[in-house]
Structure formats: structure tokens, C-alpha cells
C-alpha positions in Angstrom: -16.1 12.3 -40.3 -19.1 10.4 -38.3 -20.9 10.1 -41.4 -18.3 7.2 -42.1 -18.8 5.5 -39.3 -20.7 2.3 -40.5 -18.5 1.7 -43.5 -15.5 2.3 -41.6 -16.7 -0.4 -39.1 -16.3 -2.7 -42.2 -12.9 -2.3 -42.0 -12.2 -2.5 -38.0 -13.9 -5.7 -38.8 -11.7 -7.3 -41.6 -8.5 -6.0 -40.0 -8.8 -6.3 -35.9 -10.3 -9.8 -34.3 -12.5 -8.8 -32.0 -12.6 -11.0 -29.1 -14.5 -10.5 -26.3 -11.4 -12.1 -24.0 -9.3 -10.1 -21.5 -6.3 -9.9 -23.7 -7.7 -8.8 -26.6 -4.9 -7.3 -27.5 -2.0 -9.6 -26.6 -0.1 -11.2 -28.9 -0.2 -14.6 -28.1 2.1 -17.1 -30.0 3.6 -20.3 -28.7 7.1 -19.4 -27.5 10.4 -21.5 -27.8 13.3 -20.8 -25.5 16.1 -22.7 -25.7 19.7 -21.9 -23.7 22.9 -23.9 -24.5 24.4 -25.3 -21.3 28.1 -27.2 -20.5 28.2 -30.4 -22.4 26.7 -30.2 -25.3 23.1 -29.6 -23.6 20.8 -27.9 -23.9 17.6 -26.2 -21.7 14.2 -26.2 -23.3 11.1 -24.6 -22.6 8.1 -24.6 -24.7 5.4 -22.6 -24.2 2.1 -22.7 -25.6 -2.0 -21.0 -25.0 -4.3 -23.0 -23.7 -6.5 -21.8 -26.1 -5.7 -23.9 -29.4 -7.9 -24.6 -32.2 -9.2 -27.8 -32.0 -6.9 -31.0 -33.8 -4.2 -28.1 -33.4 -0.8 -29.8 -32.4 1.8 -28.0 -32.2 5.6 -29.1 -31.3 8.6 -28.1 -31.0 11.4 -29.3 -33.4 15.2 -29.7 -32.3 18.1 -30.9 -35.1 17.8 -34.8 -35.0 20.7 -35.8 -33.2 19.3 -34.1 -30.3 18.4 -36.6 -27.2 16.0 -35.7 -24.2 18.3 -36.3 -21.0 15.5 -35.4 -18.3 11.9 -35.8 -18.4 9.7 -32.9 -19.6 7.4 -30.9 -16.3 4.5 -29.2 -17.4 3.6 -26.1 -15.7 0.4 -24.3 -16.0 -1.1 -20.4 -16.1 -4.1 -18.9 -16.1 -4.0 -19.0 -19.9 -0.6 -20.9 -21.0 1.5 -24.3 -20.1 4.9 -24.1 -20.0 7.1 -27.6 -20.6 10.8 -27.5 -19.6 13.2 -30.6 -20.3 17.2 -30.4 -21.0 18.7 -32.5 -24.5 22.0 -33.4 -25.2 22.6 -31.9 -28.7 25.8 -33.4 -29.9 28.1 -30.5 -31.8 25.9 -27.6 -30.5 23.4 -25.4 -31.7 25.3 -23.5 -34.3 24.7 -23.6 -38.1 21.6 -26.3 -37.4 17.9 -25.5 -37.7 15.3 -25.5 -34.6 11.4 -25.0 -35.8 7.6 -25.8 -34.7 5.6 -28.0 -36.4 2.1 -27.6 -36.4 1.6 -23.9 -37.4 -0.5 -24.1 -40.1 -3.3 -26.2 -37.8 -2.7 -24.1 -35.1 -3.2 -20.6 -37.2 -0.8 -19.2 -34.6 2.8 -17.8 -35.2 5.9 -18.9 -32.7 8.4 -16.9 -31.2 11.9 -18.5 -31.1 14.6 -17.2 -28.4 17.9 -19.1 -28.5 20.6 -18.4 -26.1 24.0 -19.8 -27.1 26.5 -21.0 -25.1 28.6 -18.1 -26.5 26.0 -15.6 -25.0 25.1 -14.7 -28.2 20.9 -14.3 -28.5 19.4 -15.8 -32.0 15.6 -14.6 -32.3 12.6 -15.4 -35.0 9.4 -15.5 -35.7 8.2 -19.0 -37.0 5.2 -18.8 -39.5 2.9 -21.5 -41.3 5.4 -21.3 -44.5 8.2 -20.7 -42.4 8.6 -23.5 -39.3 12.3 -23.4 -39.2 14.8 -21.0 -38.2 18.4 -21.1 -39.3 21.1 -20.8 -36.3 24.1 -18.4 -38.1 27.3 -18.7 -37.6 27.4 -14.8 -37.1 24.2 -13.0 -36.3 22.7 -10.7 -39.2 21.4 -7.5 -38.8 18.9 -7.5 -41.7 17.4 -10.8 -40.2 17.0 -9.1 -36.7 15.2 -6.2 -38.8 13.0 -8.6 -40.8 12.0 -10.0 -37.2 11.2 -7.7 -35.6 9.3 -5.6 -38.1 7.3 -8.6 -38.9 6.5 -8.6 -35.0 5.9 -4.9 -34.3 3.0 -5.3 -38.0 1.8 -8.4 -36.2 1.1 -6.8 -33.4 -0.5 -3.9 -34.2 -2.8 -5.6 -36.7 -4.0 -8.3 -33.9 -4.8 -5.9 -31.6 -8.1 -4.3 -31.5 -8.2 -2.5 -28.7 -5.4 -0.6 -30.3 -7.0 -0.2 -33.5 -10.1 0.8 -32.1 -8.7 3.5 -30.4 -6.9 4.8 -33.7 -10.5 4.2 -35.3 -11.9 6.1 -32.9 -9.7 9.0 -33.5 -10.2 8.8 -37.0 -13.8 9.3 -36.4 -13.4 12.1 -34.0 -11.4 14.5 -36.2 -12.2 15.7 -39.6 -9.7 17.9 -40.6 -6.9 16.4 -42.1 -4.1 18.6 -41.1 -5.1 17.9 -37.4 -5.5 14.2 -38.3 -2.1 14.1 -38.9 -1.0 16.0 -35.7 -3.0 14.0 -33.6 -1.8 10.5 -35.1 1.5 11.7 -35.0 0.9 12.6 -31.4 -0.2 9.5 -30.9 3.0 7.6 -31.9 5.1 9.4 -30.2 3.4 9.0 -27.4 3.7 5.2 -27.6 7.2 4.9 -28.8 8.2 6.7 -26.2 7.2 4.4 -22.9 7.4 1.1 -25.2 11.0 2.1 -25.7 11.8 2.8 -22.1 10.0 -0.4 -21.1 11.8 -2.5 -23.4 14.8 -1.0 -21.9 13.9 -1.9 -18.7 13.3 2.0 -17.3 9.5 1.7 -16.8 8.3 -1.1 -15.8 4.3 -1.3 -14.7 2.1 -4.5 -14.3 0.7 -5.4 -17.6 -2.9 -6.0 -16.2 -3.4 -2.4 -14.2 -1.9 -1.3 -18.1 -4.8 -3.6 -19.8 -7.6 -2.2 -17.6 -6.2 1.6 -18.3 -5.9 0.8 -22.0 -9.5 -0.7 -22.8 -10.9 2.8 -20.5 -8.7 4.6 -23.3 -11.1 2.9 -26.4 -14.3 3.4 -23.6 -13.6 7.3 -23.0 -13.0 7.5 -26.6 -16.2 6.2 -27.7 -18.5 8.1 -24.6 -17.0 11.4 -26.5 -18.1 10.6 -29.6 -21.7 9.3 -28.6 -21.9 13.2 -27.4 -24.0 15.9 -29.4 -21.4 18.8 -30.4 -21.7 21.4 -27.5 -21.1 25.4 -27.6 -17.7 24.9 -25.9 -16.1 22.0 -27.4 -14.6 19.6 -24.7 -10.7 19.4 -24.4 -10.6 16.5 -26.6 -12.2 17.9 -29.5 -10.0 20.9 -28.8 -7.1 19.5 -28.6 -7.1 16.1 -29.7 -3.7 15.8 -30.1 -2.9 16.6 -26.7 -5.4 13.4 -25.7 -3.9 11.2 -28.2 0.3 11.9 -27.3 -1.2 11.2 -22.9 -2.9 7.9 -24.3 -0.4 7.3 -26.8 2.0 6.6 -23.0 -0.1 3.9 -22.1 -1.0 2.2 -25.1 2.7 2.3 -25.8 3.3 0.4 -22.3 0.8 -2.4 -23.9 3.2 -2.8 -26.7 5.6 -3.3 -24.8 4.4 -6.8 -23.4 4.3 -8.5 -26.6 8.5 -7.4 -27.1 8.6 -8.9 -23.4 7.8 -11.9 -24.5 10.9 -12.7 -26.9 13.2 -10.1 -25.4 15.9 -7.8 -27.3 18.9 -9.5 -28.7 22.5 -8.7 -27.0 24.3 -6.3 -29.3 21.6 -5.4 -31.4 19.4 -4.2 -29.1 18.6 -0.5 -30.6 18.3 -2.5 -34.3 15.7 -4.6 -32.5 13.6 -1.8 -31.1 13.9 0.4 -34.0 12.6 -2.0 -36.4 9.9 -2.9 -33.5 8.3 0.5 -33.6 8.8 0.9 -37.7 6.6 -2.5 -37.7 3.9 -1.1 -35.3 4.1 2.3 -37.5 3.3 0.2 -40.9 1.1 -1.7 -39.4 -0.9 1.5 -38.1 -0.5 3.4 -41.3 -2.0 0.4 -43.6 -4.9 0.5 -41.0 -5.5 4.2 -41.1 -5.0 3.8 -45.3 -7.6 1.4 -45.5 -10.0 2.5 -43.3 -9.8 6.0 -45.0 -10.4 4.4 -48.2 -13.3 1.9 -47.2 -14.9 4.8 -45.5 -14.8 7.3 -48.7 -16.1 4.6 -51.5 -19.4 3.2 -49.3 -19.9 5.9 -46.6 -22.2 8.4 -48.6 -24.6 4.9 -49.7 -25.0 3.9 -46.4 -25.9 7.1 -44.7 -28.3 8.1 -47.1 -30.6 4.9 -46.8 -29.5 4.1 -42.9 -29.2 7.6 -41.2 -28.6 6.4 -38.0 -25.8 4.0 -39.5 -23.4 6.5 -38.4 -24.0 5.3 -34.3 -23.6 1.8 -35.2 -19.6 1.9 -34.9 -19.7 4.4 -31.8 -22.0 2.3 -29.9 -20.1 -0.9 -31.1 -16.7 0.4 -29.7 -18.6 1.6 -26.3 -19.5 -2.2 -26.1 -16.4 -4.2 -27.1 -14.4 -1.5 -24.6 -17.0 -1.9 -21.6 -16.3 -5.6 -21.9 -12.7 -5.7 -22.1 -12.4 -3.1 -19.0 -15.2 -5.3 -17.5 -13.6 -8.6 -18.3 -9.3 -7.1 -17.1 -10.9 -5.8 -14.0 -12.2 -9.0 -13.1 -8.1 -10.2 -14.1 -6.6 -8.0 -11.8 -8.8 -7.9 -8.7 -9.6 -11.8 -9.0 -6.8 -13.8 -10.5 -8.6 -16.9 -9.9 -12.0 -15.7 -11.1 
């Protein structure tokens, strides 16, 4: 399976941004809350990276009747600025249309979280070719499924520190039978804590879980720089068993990006189901195309380049010494 390694590279490449940043794997939209108050009003806050393309402008869009009643107040992060003001929105939220405009020269996505006055939760995910979201009446459950879906693909397919380690595993086992026992290991490993963190029954620090998560992709990648020995190592024994223990903590990493628009009241289990069938899509078009890349080019490439087959090892042994470089520096030194 090493003999791929260069062509499979290709792939990591097209599919994962790799940036060298301390979340490398977060999702990071621009984030609209919005919670209907007495009165006709309503409380806004807009949240947005600091860390925008350049002529990017992105703003929030209320329906036009809508009438700023208090000033907005910035308040910045380490890597976001959040801007809170209250409206008067004559006749409610209901049936009306919030958005973002701006997407398309931003190249970023928005989350949308809309608390009505009714305690009802209306959630989306804006887009380029989508920068408004419809306020029902009633909330669906097929658009809470779309949603979320759409998230859980988008998340997995943005993160390569997550796809890296999948990568990696690909490139450690050769057999398919155990391929499939040790990917499957892997998502139940992850479903499992990003389930009971989204229902608020294991709750870590997300930095401690960043550092522990690029050392995942780093331990990874020192195993498979190793010559084969006469006792195989517990990882190449049981790579399965490796996969389901990481699979806990990537799964907590996943878990952050949900954090950040929340679960919808009442359809909660809809919301995290179709969550983890997103992040399973998502995975299984990476493994597909990888797989694919790697048998059409693979046998080219190692015949004229032998040592082609390191390149992607020592590339992931890189890009995860940074990141577990860079989120140590996060969590010891905030201010750093």
C-alpha cells in the first residue's frame, strides 16, 4: 500500500487545505445568531474570522423593515470579532428571510442560528448560491437533514488533520478486509464521543483536544517512516484497535464545529444523525478517491521515482509536527 504513497498525496492535496495554522481543522464560517425578544425585537450577533480574503465584506442581512435600536459593540478573539446590537423587526421573524451577503468574496460559508420568540430553533447553512434562509412557519425535518449533512461533508472535507490521519491509515494497511475493519473502527470511534459531546455528556477543552489530535496524524506518520520489523508493532497488528482509541478523540474535534450552531430543540437526534451521515460521506468520497488516484498513477511514479513512496510519509510527519508545534504554543500561551 506505500507504493501509492506519492499519487495518493495528489489527492490529500486536491481534497484537504493544508494550512499550516493552529486550527487546521476547524470549520470556520461567519456565524449569525439571532434571538427574538418582547416587542417585536430582536438580539443580534454576528460573528466573523479575522482572517478574510482581502476586498472580502461580508454582512449580515435582516428583512427590510427591520430598525437598529441600540448601537452595534465589537468584541474581539484571538481569531474572530463578534458584533452584538438589538432591532426592532416589526411583525416578527416568522415566514421572512434573514441571509449574508458577501459569500461569494468571502469564499466562506455562514452558519445561521435563529431563536424565536416561540423557543422554537431555525438553523442553516448559508452558501455563495444560497445567502438567504427562509424562516418556516413550522420547522421541517428534511431541511434540518439537508443542514446538517451538508455541515457534517463540509467538515470533514476541510479538515486535514482529519484526513491525513484516514490517509495515513490507508497507507498503513494493505489488506482490504482489514481496511474496512479498521475504517469502520475508526467511525465508531468518533461517533461515539462527538455524539456524547454534542449532548453535553463529555465535555473537554477544544485546544488540549487539538494538541492530542495533530499527535494522532504525528504518531501515525513516525509508524509508517519505520522499516517492517520481525514482531510487528501493535499498530500494524491491530490497526483497528489504534484506529476505534483515536477515532474517541478525533471524534471530540468534530464535535467543535456542531458547537458552533448548536442542535435544534425537538429535533435534536435528526440533527446529530444527519451530522455523522455527513461526516461519513464526506470520509467515504475521500477514501474513494484517494483509492482510485492511487491505483491509476501509483505503479508510473514508483517505477521512475523509487523513493516517491516517502514523499507523503515525510510530508504528513511535517504538516503534523507543525500543527502539534503551533496548538501547543495555543494552549500554554494564549497570547503568544
Amino acid at each position: 500500500m506505500r507504493a501509492l504513497g506519492a499519487a495518493l498525496m495528489t489527492a490529500v492535496l486536491a481534497l484537504g487545505p493544508f494550512r499550516g495554522s493552529a486550527a487546521a481543522h476547524a470549520l470556520s464560517p461567519a456565524l449569525l445568531e439571532i434571538e427574538e425578544l418582547a416587542g417585536e425585537r430582536v438580539a443580534v450577533a454576528w460573528k466573523i474570522s479575522v482572517f478574510q480574503p482581502t476586498g472580502a465584506a461580508l454582512e449580515p442581512v435582516l428583512p427590510p423593515d427591520c430598525v437598529a435600536e441600540t448601537p452595534p459593540a465589537d468584541t474581539a478573539a484571538t481569531d474572530s470579532i463578534t458584533t452584538r446590537w438589538t432591532a426592532h423587526c416589526p411583525g416578527g421573524l416568522v415566514g421572512r428571510e434573514v441571509g449574508v451577503d458577501g459569500l461569494a468574496t468571502g469564499k466562506t460559508d455562514a452558519l445561521v442560528r435563529i431563536m424565536l420568540a416561540d423557543r422554537r430553533v431555525v438553523q442553516g447553512v448559508l452558501r455563495a448560491g444560497e445567502p438567504r434562509l427562509a424562516i418556516p412557519v413550522r420547522a421541517r425535518r428534511v431541511d434540518v437533514l439537508r443542514s446538517y449533512a451538508k455541515l457534517g461533508i463540509e467538515h470533514i472535507l476541510t479538515g486535514p488533520d482529519h484526513l491525513l490521519f484516514v490517509f495515513g491509515l490507508l497507507l498503513l494497511v494493505a489488506s482490504p478486509g482489514l481496511l474496512v475493519r479498521t475504517i469502520t473502527a475508526f467511525t465508531a470511534g468518533h461517533s461515539v464521543t462527538l455524539s456524547l459531546a454534542a449532548l453535553g455528556l463529555a465535555r473537554l477543552p477544544s485546544r488540549p483536544i487539538e494538541v492530542g489530535i495533530a499527535a494522532s496524524v504525528f504518531l501515525l506518520a513516525v509508524e509508517l517512516s519505520r522499516d517492517p520489523r520481525p514482531t510487528p508493532t501493535l499498530i500494524r497488528r491491530a490497526p483497528w484497535v489504534i484506529a476505534g482509541l483515536f477515532g474517541l478523540l478525533h471524534g471530540l474535534g468534530f464535535a467543535g464545529a456542531l458547537a458552533e450552531v448548536g442542535l435544534p430543540d425537538g429535533e435534536i437526534p435528526t440533527a446529530l444523525f444527519a451530522f455523522n451521515v455527513g461526516i461519513e460521506i464526506g470520509q467515504l468520497c475521500f477514501v474513494g478517491v484517494v483509492l482510485a488516484a492511487g491505483a491509476a498513477v501509483a505503479s508510473i511514479v514508483t517505477r521512475r521515482i523509487p523513493a516517491a513512496r516517502w514523499i507523503p510519509v515525510y510530508a504528513m510527519g511535517s504538516l503534523s509536527a507543525l500543527w502539534c508545534i503551533e496548538r501547543t504554543l495555543a494552549l500554554v500561551a494564549p497570547a503568544w
